[in-house]
Structure formats: C-alpha cells, structure tokens
N, C-alpha and C positions, 0 to 999 in steps of 0.2 A: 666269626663264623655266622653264616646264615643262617638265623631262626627257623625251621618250614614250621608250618600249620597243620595241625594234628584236630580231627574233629571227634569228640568222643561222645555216646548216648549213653548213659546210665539206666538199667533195666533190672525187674526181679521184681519178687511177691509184695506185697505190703508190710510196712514194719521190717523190713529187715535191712533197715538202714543204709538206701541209697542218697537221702538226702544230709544225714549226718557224717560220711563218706567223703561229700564234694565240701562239705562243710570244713573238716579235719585236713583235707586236702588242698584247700586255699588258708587258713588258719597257719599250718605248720610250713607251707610255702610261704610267709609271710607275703599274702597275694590282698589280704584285706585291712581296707581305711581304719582309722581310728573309730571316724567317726560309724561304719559299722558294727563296728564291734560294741559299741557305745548301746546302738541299736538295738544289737543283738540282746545284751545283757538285760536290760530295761526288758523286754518283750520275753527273756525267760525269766525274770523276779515277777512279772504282773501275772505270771501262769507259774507260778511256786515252786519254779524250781532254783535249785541251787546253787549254779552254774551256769555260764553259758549254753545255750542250745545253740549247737553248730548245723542244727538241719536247718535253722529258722533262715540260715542264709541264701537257702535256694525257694523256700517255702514264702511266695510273695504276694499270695491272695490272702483275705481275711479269713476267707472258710479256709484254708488251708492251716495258718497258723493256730485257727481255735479245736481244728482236729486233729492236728497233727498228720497229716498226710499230704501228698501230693496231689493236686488236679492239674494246673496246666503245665506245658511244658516252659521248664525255667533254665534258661541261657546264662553262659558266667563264662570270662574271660579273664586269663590270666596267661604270665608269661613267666618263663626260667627262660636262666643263659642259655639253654641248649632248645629252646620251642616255644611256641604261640599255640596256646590251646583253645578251643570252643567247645566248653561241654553242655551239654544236654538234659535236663535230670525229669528223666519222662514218669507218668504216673505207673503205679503198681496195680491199682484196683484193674480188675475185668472190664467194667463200664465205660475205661479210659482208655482201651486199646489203640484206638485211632489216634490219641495223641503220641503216646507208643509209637507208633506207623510214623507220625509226622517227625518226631525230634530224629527217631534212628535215620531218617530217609535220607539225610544227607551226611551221615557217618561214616568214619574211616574205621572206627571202635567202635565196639558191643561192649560195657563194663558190667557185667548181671553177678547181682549180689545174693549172697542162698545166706540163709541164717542157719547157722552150725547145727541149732539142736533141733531146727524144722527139716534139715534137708532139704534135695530137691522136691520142689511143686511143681504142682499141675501153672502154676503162670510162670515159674522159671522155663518151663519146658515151650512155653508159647510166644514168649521172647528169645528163647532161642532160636526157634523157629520163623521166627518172623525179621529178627535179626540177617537170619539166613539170608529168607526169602527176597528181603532188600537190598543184599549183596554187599551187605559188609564184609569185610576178611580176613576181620582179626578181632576176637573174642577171646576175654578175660573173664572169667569165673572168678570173685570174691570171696570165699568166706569166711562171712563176716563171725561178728561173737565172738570171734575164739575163747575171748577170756571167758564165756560163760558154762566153755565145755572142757576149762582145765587145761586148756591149748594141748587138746587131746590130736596128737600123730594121727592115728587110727582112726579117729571121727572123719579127717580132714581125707584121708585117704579113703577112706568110702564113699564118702562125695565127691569127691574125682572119679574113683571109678564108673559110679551111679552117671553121671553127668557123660564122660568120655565116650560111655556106651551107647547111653543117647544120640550124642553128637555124631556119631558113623553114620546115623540115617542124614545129617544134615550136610548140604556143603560149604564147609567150614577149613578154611585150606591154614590158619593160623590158630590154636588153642593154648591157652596157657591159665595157669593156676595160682591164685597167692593166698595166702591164710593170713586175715588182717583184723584186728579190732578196729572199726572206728569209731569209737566212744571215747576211747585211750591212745588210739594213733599208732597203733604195732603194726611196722611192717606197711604203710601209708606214705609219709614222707621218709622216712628214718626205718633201717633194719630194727627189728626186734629183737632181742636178746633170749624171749620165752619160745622163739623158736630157732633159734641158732643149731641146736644139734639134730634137727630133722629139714629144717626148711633153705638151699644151701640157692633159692636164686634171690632177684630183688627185690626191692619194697616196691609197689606200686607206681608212683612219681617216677623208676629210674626206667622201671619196665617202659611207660608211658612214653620218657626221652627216647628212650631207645628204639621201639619199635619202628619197625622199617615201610612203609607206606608209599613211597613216591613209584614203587613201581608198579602200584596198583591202578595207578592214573593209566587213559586211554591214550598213548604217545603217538599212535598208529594209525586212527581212522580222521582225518581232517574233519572237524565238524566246527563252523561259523553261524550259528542261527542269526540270523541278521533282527537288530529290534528294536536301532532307529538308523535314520537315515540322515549324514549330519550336510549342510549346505551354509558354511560359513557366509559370511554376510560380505558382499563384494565379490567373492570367487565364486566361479563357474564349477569347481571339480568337486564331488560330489565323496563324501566318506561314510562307511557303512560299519555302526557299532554292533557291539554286541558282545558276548562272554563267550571267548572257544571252550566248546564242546567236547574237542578230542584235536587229539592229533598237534603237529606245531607248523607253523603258518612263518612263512619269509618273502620280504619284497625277491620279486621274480619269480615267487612259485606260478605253475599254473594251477588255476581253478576253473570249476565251474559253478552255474548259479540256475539253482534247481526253486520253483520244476522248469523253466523255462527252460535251460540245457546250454545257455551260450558258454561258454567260455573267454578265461581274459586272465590275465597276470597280475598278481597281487605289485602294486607300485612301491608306496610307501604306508608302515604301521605305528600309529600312536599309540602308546600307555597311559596308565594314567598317570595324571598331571598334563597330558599335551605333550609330553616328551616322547619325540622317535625313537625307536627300539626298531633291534636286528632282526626280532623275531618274540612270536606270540603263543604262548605254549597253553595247554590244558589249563582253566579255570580263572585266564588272563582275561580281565576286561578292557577291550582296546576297539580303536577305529581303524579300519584301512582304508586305501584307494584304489583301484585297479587302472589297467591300462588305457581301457575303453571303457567309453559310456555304455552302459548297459540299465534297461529299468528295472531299478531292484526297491524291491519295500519289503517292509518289516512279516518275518515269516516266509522267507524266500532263506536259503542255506548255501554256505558257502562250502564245495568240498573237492577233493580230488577228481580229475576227471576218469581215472581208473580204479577209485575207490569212493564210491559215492552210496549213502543211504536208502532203503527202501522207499520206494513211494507207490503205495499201494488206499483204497477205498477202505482198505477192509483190514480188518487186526486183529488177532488177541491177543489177551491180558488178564492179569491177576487183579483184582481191584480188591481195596479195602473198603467197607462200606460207613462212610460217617454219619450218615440224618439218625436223627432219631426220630422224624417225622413222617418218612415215605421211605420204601423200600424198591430197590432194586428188581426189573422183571422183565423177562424177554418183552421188548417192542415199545418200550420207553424210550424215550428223547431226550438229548440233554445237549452241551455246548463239550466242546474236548479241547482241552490247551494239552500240545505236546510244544516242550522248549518255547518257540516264538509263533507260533502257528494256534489258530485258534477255528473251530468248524463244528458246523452239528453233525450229531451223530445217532446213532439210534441202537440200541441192544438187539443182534438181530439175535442171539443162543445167548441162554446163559447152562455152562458146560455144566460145572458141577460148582457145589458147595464143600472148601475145605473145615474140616472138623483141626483146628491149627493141634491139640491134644496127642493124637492119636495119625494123623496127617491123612485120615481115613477121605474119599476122595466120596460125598454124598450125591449120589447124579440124580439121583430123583428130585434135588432141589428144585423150586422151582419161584422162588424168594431170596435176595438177600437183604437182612434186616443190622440195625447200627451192629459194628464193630466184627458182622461176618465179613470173612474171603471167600471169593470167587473167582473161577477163572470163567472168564466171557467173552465171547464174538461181539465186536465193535462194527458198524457200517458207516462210511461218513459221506459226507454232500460232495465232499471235495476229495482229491488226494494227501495224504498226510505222506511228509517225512520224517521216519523215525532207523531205531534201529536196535536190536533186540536188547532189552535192559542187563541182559551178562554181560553184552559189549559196552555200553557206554548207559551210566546212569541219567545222565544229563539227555539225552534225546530218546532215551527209552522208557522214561516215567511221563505220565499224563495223570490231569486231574477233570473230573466230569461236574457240571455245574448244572445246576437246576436250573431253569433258563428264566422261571416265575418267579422264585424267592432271589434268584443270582447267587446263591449260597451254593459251599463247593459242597457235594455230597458224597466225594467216592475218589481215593486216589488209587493212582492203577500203575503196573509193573508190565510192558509189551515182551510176552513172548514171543510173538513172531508173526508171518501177515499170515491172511486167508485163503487170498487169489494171487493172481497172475502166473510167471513162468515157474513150472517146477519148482520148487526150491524145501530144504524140509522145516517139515512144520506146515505145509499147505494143506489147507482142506477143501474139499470140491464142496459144493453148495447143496448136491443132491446126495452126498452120501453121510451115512450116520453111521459113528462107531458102535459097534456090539458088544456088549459088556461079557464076561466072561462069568461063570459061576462059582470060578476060584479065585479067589483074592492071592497078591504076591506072598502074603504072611503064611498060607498055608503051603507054598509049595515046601521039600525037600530041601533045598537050596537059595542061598541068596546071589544071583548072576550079575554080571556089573560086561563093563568091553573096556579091552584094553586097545589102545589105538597106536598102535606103530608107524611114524610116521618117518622120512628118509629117503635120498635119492638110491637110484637102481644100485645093485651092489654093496649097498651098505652094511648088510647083515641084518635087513629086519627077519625073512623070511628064517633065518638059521634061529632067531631069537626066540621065534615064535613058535615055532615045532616043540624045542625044549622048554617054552614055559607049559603049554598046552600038556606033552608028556608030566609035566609033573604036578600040575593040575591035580589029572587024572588017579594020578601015583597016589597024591593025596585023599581023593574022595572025594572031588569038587567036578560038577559036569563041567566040559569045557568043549569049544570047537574052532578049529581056525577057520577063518576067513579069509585067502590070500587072493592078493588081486591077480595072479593069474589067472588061477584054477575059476574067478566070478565070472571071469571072461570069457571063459567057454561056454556056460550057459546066462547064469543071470543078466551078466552085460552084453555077450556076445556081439549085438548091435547096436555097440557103444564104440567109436573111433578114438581120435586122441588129441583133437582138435581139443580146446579151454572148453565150452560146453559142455561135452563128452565127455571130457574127466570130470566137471562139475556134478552132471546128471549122476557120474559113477560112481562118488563119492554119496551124493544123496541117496541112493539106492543102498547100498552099501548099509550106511548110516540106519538107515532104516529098517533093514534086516537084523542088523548087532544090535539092535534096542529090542528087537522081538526075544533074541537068544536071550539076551541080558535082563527080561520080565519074567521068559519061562523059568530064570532060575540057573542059566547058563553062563559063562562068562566066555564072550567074545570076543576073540583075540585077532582084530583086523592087522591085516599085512598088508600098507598100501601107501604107495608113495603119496599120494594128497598131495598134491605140491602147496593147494593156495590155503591162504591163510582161513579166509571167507568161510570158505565149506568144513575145513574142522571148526571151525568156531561152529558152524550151524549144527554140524555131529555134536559138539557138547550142549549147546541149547538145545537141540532136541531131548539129550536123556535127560538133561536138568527140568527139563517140562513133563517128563517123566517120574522124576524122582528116583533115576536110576542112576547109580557108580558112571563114571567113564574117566580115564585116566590118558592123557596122551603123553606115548612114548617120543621123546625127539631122539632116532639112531643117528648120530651127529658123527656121519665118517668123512673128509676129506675129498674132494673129486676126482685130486689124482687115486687116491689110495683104491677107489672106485672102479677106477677105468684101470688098475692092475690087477682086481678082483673078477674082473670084467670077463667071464668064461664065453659068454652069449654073443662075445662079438660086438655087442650094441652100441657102443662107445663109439669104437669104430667107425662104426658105421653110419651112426650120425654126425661123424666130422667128418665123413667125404660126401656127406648130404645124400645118405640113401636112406635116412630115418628121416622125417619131421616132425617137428615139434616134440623133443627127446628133451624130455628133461632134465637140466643140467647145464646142453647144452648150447639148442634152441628154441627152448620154452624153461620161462624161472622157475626158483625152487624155490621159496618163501617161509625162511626157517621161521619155527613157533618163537614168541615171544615170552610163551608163558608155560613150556613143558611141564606136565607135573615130574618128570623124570628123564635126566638128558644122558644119553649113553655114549661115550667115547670111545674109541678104541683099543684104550687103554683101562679100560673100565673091568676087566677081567673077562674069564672064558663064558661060552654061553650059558653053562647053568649059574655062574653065580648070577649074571645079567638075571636070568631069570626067577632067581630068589629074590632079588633085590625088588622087582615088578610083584611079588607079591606079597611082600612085606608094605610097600604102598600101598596094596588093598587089602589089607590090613584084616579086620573083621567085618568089611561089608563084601567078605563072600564067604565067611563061616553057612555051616549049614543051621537052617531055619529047626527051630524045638529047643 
C-alpha cells in the first residue's frame, strides 16, 4: 500500500500540552532512537524530574528546554504502515503568533489542544481562527488532561459544545473531537479503557491514518511556476522545473506560458531521480519539455490555455504581520514573492485591522504592528500571477520582504485582484465602501446563500420555492433569487454568450452576499455552468465572513430534456437556441459540492430539510 503524506500543525494555549502530545505520540509509535531517548532522560534528571519529559522531544532551543515552553516552530517526522507524517508543533504564547501563521501554513491538519479544566481560550479561539483562515480542512480539538478532571463525560462534552459553537462562525468543512491524556497516553496511540463507555470513536494515531486529505489538493486548475530552467550540457532542448502548483500535467497536454501567452504541448516529463513519468500531479517536483522553443525563465507559469490564473498589478490579501521592528502602513514599499515570481510593490489601502478574538473587522486601523492581521490593497511594478488562496494555497500565498534588512516581514493570504475586467471581488480605485452603523451581530438574523447549481430542468427552481417556504415557516428571513425572474430586470442586458453568464453570475453573487449580511438567507437558482465563477461566489462571501453553501442538483440530461415543458431542449438541438447549456455550451459540474442532490434523493421538502440541516446554526436567529 501507498504511504501518502499527511502534514499536521499542533496549536492551543500554553501549557496545555502540545509538545508533550507529539512527544507521547512518537514514544508510543515506537518512532523514536535510542539514543533520543537516552537524551531525553538525561535532560529530564538534570531539571528533576522523575521520568522522562516527552515534551523535551519537540522542545529544541535552550530557552525553550529551561522554560519549558515552545518558541520556534519544531518539525518531526515519522512513519506507520498506513502514512508519512510532518508535524508541526507551533508556539502557544501570543507573542509567537506568526510562528503559528508559519508552521500551520502549509498544513493539511489543525491538531489544537484545550486543557480540560481551563477550557476553551481566548488563544484556542485565535488558532482556530487562523487555522481557518489558512485553509486548513480538517481540525481536531484535543482534550487533553482528562485524567485531571476524573475523565469526566460532562467536562468533555461542554467543551465540544463551547468549541462547535464557535467553529459555525469559521469555515471549517472537517471537525472532529478526542478526549486524551498525554502524560499517560489515553486514547493517543492505543484506545483507552477510562473512556470506553462514553467515548466510542478512535484514538488519535488511527484518526490521524485515516483521515481523508487527497481530495483537498487542487486536481483542476493546472498551475507550473517555472523556477529553473534546465539546459543539459551538449543538448540543444531546453527543460523547465518546478513543483505543480494545481492541477495534473501529461506529455501532449496543451499549455500555455504566461504572461507572454504563447502556447506549446508539454513533450516529455521527468520526476525525481531523472526518471520519466506519464504524468505530474499536485505537489510533484519535476521538469518538462515542450514542443517549441519558447523563452521562458524562472516566474513565467505554466497553465491551461482555457484555464489560466489572474494577472493583474493589483491585489488583495490578508497579511500576517511579523517585524517587530517596523509596522505596516498605507504607502510602504517592499519586495512580494508569489510562488516563483518576485516584484516590488507598494501598500496602496490598508482595509481594515482583524481583532482574530472576536473577528471584529477595525477600519479605522491605520497600523499593522508584529503578530496583527490585516487585509490590504497591494500595487506592484509588474503583473503578478496568482490565484485566490481558497483555490490553490500554493499560488495564492505571498510573502512581503523589507527590501533594507531583506527580512521577511509579513506573510499574506490573496483574496482576490483589484482591477481589470469585472470580476467579483473588484474594486474601482475611486470608490470607498461606507460602513454601516449596524454591525452583523446586532441584526435579528444570521443570513448565509445557498447556491443551486444544475443544468435547465433539473429541479433547482422546485427546490428552492420549498426551501425558501420553509425558511419562512420557520422564522428565518429568506428570499429567492431565480435566474429567470434576475433577468427581467437586474440582468436584463445580459445575453448568454460565456461573458454574459460570467457577468451574471458575478452580479448575482453580489446581491446574495448583501441579502446574506442583512441577515437574509439567499437562495440562488441558477445554472452557473463554470466552475471559475462559483468558486469566485464562494471567495467572495469567505471575504466576507459569510455562510455560502453550494448546492450541486445532479439530474441526468436525458431525465432533463423529458422534464423539458419549455421546449428548450428542443430547440437547441435543431440550432434555434445558442449556447444552451448542456447542449452547446458546457456544464462544469462542482468538484467540491457542499451537498449533491440526485434524483433519487427524495421529494422536495425533505431535499429541503436536508439544505438546512447543512446550515446548521449559522442561520439560527442572532440573541
């Protein structure tokens, strides 16, 4: 069996035993040497204790062993039959946030540790949050101690629920819960026996094996940052490395090579060792060749020619703020590495200051100093290629470098550009948002958009009448949004040309994040055929901080065109429609549904119980 590679950050308050955790966690995996252990032992006799210290194994600075705490971020590798892990074990203190930022950043896991008789904290709550905000997907809650609260049911169940409740304001699409001592090893490597009659999933380690990860990788959008350029010695043909970004790459695809724009067909692709491979998938380090010469250098990108990355002057982004020297402030200067690409750039806004706590949005910031968030307007010399960090982490994080010290100062999360053609998320240069004098906390309601998406006939429109009725029934504001009824007035002078439905969708998209701030829950009805633009609908409400759930109505074509009352079907196979979706223009099913309805799925209202049982409590009413 195939090992994959599971990369995990350990996060949570101080003292509550993250480092004793990874300690217990290689110990009982029988993952560590003799001669560490040896180490180990020596290093807890010389500091009086009794026993081995199993924190001391991640604990590798002197200040850290003589305090007993974590400061930087400490790396450990270990393998079981069934995975190759890399975990993380990030600091707890406040002061070490940004090492936080750094270790989680390239995480497939969140593992955050609560100590049983502290509960959750205010830093549990800001690694969650930030966990979040990096796009991790899969978050494990610990609590640890048990044995010092009597391996109390009850304890443990109120800090899940305490913690759960939280986590509705986060987007967190994986949670899960274990009650573990690491001191003792309950429920770590080995089930526990002190919890057998309330605790009925795994221990730790099996969770760890098991979790499911590879389909979080970007399979979809080709992405090649090119970052050298190889010209063996004696031959003429030219190979361009680099680590794929997204997507998977085969001699004979076509690409193209931006920003230049040519195009050329991938030839032949080496792996590592020098050995040809059929094909170079997500996270693969490899060189190709293409068909034609073409001049490409390092920070040039290799992508589909119908799916290609932003390249835009202008950006925004979340930035985490590292100096403790100099602070962040509109109309500073600094150097910006995205992937292989490297350019100056200047802060042209800084939008607001996040409060990570309370997630309170401060706009009157007008500073960000070490270990604040920010989201900020970038401007650069050059065009940069990127692409919004919900789609692919690897070309949508940058880091800003001080250009005097060459130290990095600020690593950054790309929401989305600034300029160019419509798209959402754009802001015009001369216009400034106006703040409201209601906060979303005080309205009535918490409003979220549910997104239906589906070719003609499918049944979105029927789905969405009865979720919206019962909504209502409920006591939850609700409104539909059907793309007919937009297109008599809002779109009206929208055709049905690929732009046209593009602009439609971003219009659209725009309006259900208004419904879904005032407190509304928006229930779009609308084929979207491309992939591109609901993804841009969900980075929009995520840059929001708003709910958005997309529905996939997964009905058949035929089943469609016998549903088909309008004719339309029809009528676009004897070519009196164009561009009919379905049947001459694609339909680009979601890869990543939050919820796929089949026709078999049952009648409309349970379809519609079942869309609000996904949104769960982030449309309970607000008090």
């Amino acid at each position: 069996m195939r090992r994959n590679l599971l990369r995990l950050a350990t996060a949570g308050s101080v003292d509550d035993g993250k480092s004793t955790l990874i300690g217990r966690l290689l110990f009982d995996s029988k993952s560590l040497f003799s001669d560490q252990l040896d180490a180990i032992e020596r290093a807890s006799l010389s500091r009086g204790g009794d026993g081995p210290d199993l924190s001391l194994v991640t604990d590798g600075l002197r200040a850290e062993r003589e305090q007993g705490i974590t400061i930087d971020v400490a790396y450990r590798y270990f393998a079981t039959p069934r995975r190759k892990f890399i975990i993380a074990d990030t600091p707890g203190h406040v002061q070490y946030t940004r090492n936080m930022v750094t270790g989680a950043s390239t995480a497939d896991l969140a593992l955050i540790l609560v100590d049983a008789r502290k509960g959750v904290s205010e830093q549990t709550r800001r690694h969650a949050f930030l966990s979040s905000l990096l796009g991790v997907g899969h978050l494990v809650l610990c609590v640890n101690k048990m044995d010092l609260v009597d391996w109390s049911e009850q304890r443990f169940e109120e800090i899940r629920s305490e913690f759960a409740d939280f986590a509705t304001k986060l987007d967190v699409g994986d949670l899960s819960f274990i009650p573990v001592s690491a001191l003792h090893g309950d429920n770590v490597v080995d089930p526990s026996v002190r919890t057998a009659d309330w605790y009925p999933g795994p221990p730790l380690l099996r969770h760890l094996e098991e979790v499911h990860v590879a389909s979080d990788r970007n399979l979809i959008d080709n992405r090649l940052p090119v970052q050298y350029v190889i010209r063996p010695h004696g031959e003429s043909q030219r190979s361009y490395a680099g680590t794929v970004a997204g997507g998977i790459f085969k001699p004979g695809d076509e690409v193209v090579v931006l920003p230049s724009g040519r195009t050329s067909r991938v030839n032949q692709i080496w792996g590592p060792g020098g050995g040809k491979v059929d094909e170079a998938f997500t996270g693969m380090a490899v060189s190709l060749t293409l068909d034609d010469e073409i001049d490409i250098g390092r920070g040039d990108m290799l992508a589909r020619p119908g799916n290609q990355p932003h390249t835009d002057r202008e950006l925004d982004g979340m930035v985490c703020w590292f100096s403790d020297d100099t602070e962040l402030r509109a109309g500073n200067s600094y150097s910006i590495r995205t992937a292989t690409q490297t350019s100056k750039v200047e802060v042209s806004e800084l939008d607001y200051r996040l409060d990570v706590n309370t997630l309170h949005r401060q706009t009157d910031a007008d500073r960000l100093g070490l270990n604040d968030i920010g989201r900020v307007t970038i401007k650069s010399r050059q065009s940069l290629l990127f692409d919004p960090y919900r789609e692919n982490r690897a070309t949508g994080s940058f880091i800003l470098i001080d250009e005097t010290t060459n130290q990095t100062v600020a690593a950054g999360m790309i929401t989305g550009r600034s300029t160019g053609a419509p798209r959402v998320g754009q802001k015009a240069s001369n216009v400034v948002w106006h703040s409201s004098a209601v906060e979303r906390a005080q309205r009535l309601s918490t409003g979220a958009t549910v997104w239906l998406t589906g070719l003609s006939g499918s049944g979105k429109s029927t789905i969405a009448v009865e979720l919206e009725r019962q909504l209502i029934e409920s006591g939850q504001p609700a409104y539909l949004l059907d793309g007919d009824n937009l297109r008599h007035g809002l779109n009206k002078n929208l055709g049905f040309t690929d732009e046209d439905r593009r602009e439609n969708i971003r219009r659209v998209a725009e309006v259900a994040a208004l419904f879904a701030d005032a407190g509304v829950v928006a229930i779009v009805s609308l084929i979207s055929p491309f992939r591109a633009e609901r993804r841009e609908a969900r980075t929009l409400h995520d840059s929001r901080n708003l709910t958005f759930r997309e529905i996939f109505v997964d009905t058949p074509l035929e089943e469609c065109e016998l549903r088909d009352s309008k004719g339309l079907y029809k009528r676009a196979r004897a070519g009196e429609l164009r561009e009919f979706t379905g049947i001459s223009s694609p339909y680009e099913r979601p890869e990543f549904a939050d919820l796929t309805i089949t026709p078999s799925a049952g009648t409309p209202a349970e379809i519609a119980h079942r869309i609000r049982e996904i949104l769960g409590r982030n449309v309970e009413k607000n008090g």
